[in-house]
C-alpha positions as CSV (number, residue, x, y, z in Angstrom):
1,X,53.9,-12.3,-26.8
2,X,52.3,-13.8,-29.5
3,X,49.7,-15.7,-27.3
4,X,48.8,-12.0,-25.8
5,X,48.1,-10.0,-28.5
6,X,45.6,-13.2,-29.9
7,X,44.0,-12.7,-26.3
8,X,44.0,-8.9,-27.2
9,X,42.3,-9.4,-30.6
10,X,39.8,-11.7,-28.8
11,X,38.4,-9.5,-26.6
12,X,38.5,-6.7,-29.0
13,X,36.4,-8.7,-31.2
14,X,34.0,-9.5,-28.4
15,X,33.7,-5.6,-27.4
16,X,33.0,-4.7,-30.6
17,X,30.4,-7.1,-31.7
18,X,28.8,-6.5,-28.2
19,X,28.6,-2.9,-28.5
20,X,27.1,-3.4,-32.4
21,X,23.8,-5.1,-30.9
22,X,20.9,-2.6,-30.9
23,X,17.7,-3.1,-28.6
24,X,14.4,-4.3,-30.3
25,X,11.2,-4.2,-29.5
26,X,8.3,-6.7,-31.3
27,X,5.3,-4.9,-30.6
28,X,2.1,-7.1,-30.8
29,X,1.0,-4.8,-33.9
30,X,3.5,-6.5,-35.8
31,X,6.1,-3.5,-35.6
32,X,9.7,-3.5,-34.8
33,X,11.3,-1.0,-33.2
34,X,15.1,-0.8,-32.8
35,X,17.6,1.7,-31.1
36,X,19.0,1.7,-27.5
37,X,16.6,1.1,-24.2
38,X,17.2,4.5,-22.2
39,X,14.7,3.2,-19.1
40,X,13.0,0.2,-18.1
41,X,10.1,1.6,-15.5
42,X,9.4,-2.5,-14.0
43,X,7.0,-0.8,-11.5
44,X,4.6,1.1,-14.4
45,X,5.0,-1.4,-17.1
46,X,6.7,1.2,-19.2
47,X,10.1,1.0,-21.7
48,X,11.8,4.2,-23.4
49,X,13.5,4.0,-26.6
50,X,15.8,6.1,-28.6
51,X,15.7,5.8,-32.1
52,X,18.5,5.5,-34.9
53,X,17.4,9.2,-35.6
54,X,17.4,10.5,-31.9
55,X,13.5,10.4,-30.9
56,X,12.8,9.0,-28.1
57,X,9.8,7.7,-27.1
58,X,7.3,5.4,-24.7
59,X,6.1,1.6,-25.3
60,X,3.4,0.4,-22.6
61,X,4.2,-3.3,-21.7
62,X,0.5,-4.4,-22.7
63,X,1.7,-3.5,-26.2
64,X,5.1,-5.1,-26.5
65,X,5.9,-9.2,-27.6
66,X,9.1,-9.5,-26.6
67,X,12.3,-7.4,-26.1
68,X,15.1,-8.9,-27.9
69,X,19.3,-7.8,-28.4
70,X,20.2,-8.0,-32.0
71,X,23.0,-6.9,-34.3
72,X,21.3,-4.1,-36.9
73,X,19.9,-5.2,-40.0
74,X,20.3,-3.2,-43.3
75,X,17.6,-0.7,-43.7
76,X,14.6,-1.9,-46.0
77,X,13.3,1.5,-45.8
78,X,11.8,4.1,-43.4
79,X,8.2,4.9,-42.6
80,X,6.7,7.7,-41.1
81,X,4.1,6.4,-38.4
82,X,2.6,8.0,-35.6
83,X,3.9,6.6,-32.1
84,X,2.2,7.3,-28.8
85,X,4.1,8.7,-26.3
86,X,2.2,7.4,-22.6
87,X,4.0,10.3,-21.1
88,X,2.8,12.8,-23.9
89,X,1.1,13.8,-27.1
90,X,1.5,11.9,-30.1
91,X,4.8,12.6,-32.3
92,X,6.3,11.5,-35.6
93,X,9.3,9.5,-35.8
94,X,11.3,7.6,-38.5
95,X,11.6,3.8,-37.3
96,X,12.0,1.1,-39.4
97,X,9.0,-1.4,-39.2
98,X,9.4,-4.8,-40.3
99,X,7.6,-8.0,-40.6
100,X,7.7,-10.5,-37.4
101,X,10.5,-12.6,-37.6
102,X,12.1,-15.0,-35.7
103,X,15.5,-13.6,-34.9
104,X,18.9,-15.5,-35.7
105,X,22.0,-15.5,-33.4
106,X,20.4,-13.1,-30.8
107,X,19.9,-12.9,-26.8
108,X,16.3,-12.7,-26.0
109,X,15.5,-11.1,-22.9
110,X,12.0,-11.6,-22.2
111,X,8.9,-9.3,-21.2
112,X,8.4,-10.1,-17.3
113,X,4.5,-11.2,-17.1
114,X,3.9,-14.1,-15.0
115,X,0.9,-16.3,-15.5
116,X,-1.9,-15.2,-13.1
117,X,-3.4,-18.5,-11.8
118,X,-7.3,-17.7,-11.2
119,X,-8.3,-20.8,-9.4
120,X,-7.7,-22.3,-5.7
121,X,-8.5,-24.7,-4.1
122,X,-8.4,-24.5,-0.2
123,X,-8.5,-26.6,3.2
124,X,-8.5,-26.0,6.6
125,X,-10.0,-26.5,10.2
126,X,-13.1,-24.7,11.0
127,X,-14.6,-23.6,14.5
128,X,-18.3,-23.0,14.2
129,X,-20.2,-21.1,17.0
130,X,-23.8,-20.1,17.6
131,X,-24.3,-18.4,20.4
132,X,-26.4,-15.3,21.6
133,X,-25.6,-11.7,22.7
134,X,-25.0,-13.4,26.4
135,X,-22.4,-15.3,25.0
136,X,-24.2,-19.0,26.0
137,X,-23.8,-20.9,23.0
138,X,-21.8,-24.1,21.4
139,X,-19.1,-25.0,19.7
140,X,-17.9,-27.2,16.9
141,X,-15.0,-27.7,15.2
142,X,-13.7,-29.7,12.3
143,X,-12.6,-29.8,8.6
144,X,-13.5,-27.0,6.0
145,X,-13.1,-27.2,2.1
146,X,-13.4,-24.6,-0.1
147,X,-12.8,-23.2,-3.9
148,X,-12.6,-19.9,-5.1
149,X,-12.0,-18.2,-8.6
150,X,-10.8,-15.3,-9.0
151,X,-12.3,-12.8,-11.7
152,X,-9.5,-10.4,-11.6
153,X,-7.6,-8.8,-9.4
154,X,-10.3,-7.5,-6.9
155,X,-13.6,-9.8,-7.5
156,X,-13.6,-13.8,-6.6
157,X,-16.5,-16.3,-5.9
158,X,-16.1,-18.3,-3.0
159,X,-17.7,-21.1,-1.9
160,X,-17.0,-23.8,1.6
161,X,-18.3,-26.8,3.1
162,X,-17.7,-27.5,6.7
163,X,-17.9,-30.9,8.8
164,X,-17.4,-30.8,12.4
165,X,-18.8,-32.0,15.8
166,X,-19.5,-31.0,18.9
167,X,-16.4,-29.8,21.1
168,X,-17.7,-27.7,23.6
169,X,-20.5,-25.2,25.5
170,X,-19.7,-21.1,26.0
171,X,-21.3,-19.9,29.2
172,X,-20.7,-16.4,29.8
173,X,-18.2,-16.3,27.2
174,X,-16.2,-18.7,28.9
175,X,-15.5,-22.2,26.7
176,X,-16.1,-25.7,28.8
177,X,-14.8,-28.8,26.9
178,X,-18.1,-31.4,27.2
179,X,-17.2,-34.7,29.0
180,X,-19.4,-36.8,30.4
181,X,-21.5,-36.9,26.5
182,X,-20.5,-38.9,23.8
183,X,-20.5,-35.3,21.2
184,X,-19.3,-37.7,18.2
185,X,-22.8,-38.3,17.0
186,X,-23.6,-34.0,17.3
187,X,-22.6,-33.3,13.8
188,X,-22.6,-29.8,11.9
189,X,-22.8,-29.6,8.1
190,X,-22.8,-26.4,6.1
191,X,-22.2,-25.0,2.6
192,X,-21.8,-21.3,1.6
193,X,-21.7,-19.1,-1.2
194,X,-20.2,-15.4,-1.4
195,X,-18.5,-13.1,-4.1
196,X,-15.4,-11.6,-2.1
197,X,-13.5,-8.3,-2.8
198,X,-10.4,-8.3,-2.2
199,X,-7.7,-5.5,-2.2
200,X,-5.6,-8.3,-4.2
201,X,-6.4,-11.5,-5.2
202,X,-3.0,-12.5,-6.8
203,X,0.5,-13.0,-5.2
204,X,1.2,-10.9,-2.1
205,X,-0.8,-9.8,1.0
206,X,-4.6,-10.1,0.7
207,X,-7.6,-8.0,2.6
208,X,-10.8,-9.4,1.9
209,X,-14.8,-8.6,2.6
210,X,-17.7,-10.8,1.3
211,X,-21.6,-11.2,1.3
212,X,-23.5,-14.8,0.0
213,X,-25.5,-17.2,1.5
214,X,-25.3,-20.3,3.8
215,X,-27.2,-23.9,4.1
216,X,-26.5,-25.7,8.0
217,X,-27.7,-28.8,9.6
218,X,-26.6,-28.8,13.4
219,X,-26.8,-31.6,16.1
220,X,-27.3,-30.0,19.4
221,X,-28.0,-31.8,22.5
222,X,-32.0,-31.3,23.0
223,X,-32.7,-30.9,18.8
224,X,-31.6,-30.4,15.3
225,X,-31.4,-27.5,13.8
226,X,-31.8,-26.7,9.7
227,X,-30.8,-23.0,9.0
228,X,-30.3,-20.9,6.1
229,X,-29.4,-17.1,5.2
230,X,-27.4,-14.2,4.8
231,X,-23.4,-14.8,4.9
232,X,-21.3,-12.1,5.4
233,X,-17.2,-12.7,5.7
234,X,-14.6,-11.1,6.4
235,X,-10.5,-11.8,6.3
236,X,-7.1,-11.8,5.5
237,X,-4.2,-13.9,4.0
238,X,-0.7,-14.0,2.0
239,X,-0.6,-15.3,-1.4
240,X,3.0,-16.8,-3.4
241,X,3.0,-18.0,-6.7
242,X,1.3,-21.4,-5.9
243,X,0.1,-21.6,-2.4
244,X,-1.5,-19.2,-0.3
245,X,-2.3,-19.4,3.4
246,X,-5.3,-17.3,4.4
247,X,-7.5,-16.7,7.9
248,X,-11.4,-16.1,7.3
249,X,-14.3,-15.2,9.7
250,X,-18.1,-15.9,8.2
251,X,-21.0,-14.3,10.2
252,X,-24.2,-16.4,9.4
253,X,-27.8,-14.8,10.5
254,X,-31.1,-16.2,9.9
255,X,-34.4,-16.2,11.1
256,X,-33.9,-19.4,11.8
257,X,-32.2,-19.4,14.9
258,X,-34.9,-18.2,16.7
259,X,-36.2,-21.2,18.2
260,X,-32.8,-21.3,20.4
261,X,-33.7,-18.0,21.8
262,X,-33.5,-13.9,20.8
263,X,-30.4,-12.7,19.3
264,X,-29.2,-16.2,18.5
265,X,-26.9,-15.7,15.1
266,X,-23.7,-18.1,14.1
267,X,-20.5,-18.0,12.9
268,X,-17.5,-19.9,11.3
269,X,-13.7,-19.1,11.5
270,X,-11.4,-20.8,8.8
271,X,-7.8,-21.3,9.1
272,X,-7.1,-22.5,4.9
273,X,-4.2,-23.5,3.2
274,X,-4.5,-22.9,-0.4
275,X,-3.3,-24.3,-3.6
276,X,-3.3,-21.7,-6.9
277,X,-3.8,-23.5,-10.1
């Protein structure tokens, strides 16, 4: 019997000292706020929290440290300070403010904000055609390298450089592996250059459109061909926290390309695995 009611006490104990901690805020202002959470809105970034007094009010997440549990601390005084309500007019509350301070004996729960990682580096296989409105043209395929950093959420710079070597000719848009040709020494080089927008250039599913330029150097069978122009891109992908996996297609047109014939313009599709860092 004795053993139960020391069980009994325990728990008691615990309840009680459990239901004595208070919420705090640590706003990056330097103010505390403390009281009871009455909503946690994840999806807007926004907490609500009742006061000692009853008001109730909005923090935004921009403006909040840390969230913290503590037990309450004895009142060193009340000041009257306007609070901005995100879902209102401003209003005046009593809350206790204090100085920053690193709090003893508590349970921290921190403010969710994970580190947006703004560069990435990429590779992949390329397929680069050129090829006219008939759909007679060539193939190559190889490696592709690429970097991009991301501005913010919707602007990046990207910028590739592709190896590869001959592979095949399209006739009709019909694709016919080459041989009876050694098509090791038709090489392709290129480099290109393009701010993207994207709908999302952190974790999650990505759409994405581009303009830049482009530098080539292409082998073909009769000559060799140096190009440069106008770059234009467009694609799609899936990003996690560290890698990303994404599918590109680059339209190149120059003037160029006219000594192959009218209507001659080229193009690259990337298949990239990415690395966020």
């Amino acid at each position: 019997m004795r053993k139960l009611w020391i069980v009994a006490l325990f728990f008691t104990s615990f309840s009680i000292q459990s239901q004595s901690l208070q919420d705090v805020i640590y706003k990056k202002d330097g103010s505390i706020l403390r009281g009871t959470l009455t909503e946690q809105d994840f999806a807007n970034g926004r907490y609500k929290i009742q006061l000692q007094g009853g008001s109730l009010f909005s923090v935004n997440k921009d403006d909040i440290d840390k969230i913290t549990k503590e037990a309450p601390i004895a009142s060193q005084g009340s000041n009257s300070n306007n609070i901005h309500d995100d879902d209102g007019p401003s209003e005046t509350v009593q809350s206790m403010i204090t100085e920053p301070a690193t709090p003893l004996n508590t349970t921290s729960t921190p403010l969710i904000n994970p580190q947006q990682r703004n560069n990435t580096f990429l590779i992949g296989r390329v397929a680069k055609t050129i090829d006219n409105d008939e759909e007679y043209g060539f193939l190559y395929r190889g490696i592709n390298i690429a970097y991009q950093y991301q501005f913010n959420k919707n602007i990046s710079l990207y910028a590739d450089h592709n190896r590869a070597t001959l592979t095949g000719v399209l006739i009709e848009g019909m694709l016919y592996e080459i041989q009876y040709i050694n098509t090791d020494k038709y090489k392709h080089q290129s480099t290109q250059v393009l701010i993207m927008a994207s709908t999302n250039n952190h974790q999650g599913w990505q759409f994405h459109t581009g303009l830049g330029v482009f530098t080539e150097s292409t082998d073909l069978p009769n000559t060799s061909l140096s190009t440069s122009g106008v770059a234009f891109a467009l694609g799609m992908g899936y990003s996690w926290e560290r890698v990303q996996l994404q599918l590109r297609i680059i339209g190149q047109s120059s003037d160029d390309y006219e000594v192959l014939g009218d209507d001659v313009s080229g193009s690259t599709t990337n298949l990239q695995l990415g690395f966020n860092f």
